[in-house]
N, C-alpha and C positions, 0 to 999 in steps of 0.2 A: 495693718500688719500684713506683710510681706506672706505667700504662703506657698512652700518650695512642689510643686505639681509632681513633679518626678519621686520626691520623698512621700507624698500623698498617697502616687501609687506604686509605691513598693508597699505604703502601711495596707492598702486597699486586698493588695494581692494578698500576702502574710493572710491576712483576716479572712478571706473567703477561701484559701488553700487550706484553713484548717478544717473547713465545712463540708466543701465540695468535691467531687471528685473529679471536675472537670472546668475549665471557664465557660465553657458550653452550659453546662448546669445553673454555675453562677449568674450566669446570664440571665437562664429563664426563673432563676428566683424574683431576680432584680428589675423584671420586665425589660429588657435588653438582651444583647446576644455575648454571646462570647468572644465574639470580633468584635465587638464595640467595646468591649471592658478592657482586651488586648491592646486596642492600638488608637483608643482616646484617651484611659485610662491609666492601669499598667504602666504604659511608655511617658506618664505625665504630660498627654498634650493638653486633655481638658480635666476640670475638677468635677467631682460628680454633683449633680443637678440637688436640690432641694429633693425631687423625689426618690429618687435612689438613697439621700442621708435619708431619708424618713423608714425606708425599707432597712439599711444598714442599725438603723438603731431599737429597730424591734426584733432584730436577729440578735441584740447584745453588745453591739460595736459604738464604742465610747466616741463618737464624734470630736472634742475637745482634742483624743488621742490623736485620729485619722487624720487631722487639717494639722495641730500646731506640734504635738508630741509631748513628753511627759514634762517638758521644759515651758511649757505654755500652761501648764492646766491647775498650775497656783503653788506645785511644788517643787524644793529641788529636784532635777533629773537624779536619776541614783543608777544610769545607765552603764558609767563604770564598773560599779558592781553586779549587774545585772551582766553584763561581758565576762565572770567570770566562766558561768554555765555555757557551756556552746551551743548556738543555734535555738532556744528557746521561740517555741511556739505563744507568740505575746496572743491573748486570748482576753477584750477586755471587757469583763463582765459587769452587766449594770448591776451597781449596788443596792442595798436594802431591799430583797425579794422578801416577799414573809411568807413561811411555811409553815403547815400546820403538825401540831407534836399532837401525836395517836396513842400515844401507850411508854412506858417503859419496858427498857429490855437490861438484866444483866450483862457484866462485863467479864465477868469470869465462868464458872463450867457449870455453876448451880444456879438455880432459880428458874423463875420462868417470866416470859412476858406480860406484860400487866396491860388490857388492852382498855385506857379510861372512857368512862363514859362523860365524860367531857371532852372537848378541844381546847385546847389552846394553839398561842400562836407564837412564833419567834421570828427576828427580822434577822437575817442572814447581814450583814454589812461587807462587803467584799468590796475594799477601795480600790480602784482601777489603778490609781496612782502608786500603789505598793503589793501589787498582785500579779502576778504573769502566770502564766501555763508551762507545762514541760510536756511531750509529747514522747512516753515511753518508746522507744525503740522497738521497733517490728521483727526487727533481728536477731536482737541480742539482749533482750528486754526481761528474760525469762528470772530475773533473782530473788524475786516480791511475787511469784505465782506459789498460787492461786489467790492471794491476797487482791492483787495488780497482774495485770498483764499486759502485752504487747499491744501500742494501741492506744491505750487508755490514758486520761489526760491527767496532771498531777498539777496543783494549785500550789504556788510557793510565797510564802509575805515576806517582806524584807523585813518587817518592823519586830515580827516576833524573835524572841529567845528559842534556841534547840534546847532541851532539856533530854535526859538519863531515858532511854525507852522510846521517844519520840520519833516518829519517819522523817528523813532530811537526804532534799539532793545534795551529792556532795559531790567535790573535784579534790580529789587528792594528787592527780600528775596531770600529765598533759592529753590525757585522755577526755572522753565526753565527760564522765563523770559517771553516777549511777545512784537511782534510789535504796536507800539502804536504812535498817533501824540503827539508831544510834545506840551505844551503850559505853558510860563513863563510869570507872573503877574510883570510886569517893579518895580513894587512900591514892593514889597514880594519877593524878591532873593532869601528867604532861603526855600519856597517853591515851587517846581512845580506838574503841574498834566498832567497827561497821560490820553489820550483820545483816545476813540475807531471810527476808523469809521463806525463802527453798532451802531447806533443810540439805541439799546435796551442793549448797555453794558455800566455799570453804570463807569464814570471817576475815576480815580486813584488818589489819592491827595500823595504827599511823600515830604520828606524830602532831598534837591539836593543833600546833602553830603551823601544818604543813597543807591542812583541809579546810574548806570552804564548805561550809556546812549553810543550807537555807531549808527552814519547816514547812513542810508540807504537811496542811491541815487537811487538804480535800480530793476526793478523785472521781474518776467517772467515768465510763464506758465510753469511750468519743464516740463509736457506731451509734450507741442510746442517743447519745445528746443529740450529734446531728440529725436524728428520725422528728426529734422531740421539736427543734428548731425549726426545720421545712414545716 
């Protein structure tokens, strides 16, 4: 199988631009420099060596994705839809971590933590093949604070349902788009509105056949995570 160098390192770049703050950096992750990731890399002249895939996939980076892309890795591509969000930060996370659950906590304003005296354990399953990142906006990011903020990376599956209360990127014009809670009137199906969680950004009213709505289950400080990564 044929393997396009130049599309390897655009995937290469994407993936360590989420992390680093410099190809100089990336470099000295990767035991290489910055110039070498620039202009053997990057520019597609050479593929990266066994050792550097071994580095790249305990950073988190899907190999399968990096060399063939989402059209190689056993499923259909769903990159079309994936084009509707702009610019998505593709982010591809090894599946089945297992984390350990400490306690319960309510969801509403009463109750209190319950910290067990037992562990348990849950596998997280996060498929690369139907997973991507969004990379809130530094700028203009502000409509989900203190919830989310600017910065911070947002997890979107294609395969799930939005449902009444659920967080979901959404594109409603030709704008970026924006994270927003959703909320659907049971009686009005052919309307919904999008709702900030900053209490001073005024709601979205739209038309559902006009919004591109994808669930965001998960999110994360990107500063934390890249501390956590290195």
């Amino acid at each position: 199988m044929d393997i396009d160098k130049k599309v390897v390192g655009q995937r290469l770049k994407l993936f360590l631009e989420a992390r680093f703050k410099s190809a100089n950096e990336a470099g000295i992750a990767l035991g290489t420099t910055g110039d070498s990731l620039r202009n053997s890399y990057y520019n597609g002249t050479s593929l990266p060596g066994a050792k550097i895939l071994a580095q790249l996939m305990s950073m988190g980076c899907s190999i399968d994705w990096l060399l063939f892309g989402d059209k190689n890795i056993g499923k259909q591509s769903i990159g079309e839809n994936r084009s509707l969000i702009t610019n998505p930060e593709i982010n591809h996370i090894i599946p089945q971590r297992e984390f350990r659950i400490i306690g319960s906590i309510p969801a509403g304003r009463q109750g209190e933590v319950v910290i067990h005296d037992y562990i348990t354990t849950e596998v997280i399953d996060l498929d690369p093949n139907n997973t991507d990142l969004l990379l809130i906006d530094e700028e203009f990011g502000y409509s989900m604070t203190p919830l989310m903020k600017p910065g911070d990376l947002v997890a979107i599956d294609y395969r799930s349902k939005v449902y009444n209360g659920c967080i979901v990127a959404a594109k409603w014009d030709k704008t970026k788009g924006a994270i927003k809670i959703l909320s659907i009137n049971e009686s009005d199906t052919t309307w919904v509105t999008l709702l900030s969680y900053n209490m001073a950004i005024p709601p979205i009213n739209v038309r559902r056949n006009k919004v591109v709505m994808y669930h965001v289950f998960w999110w994360i400080d990107r500063a934390r995570l890249k501390k956590h990564i290195k």
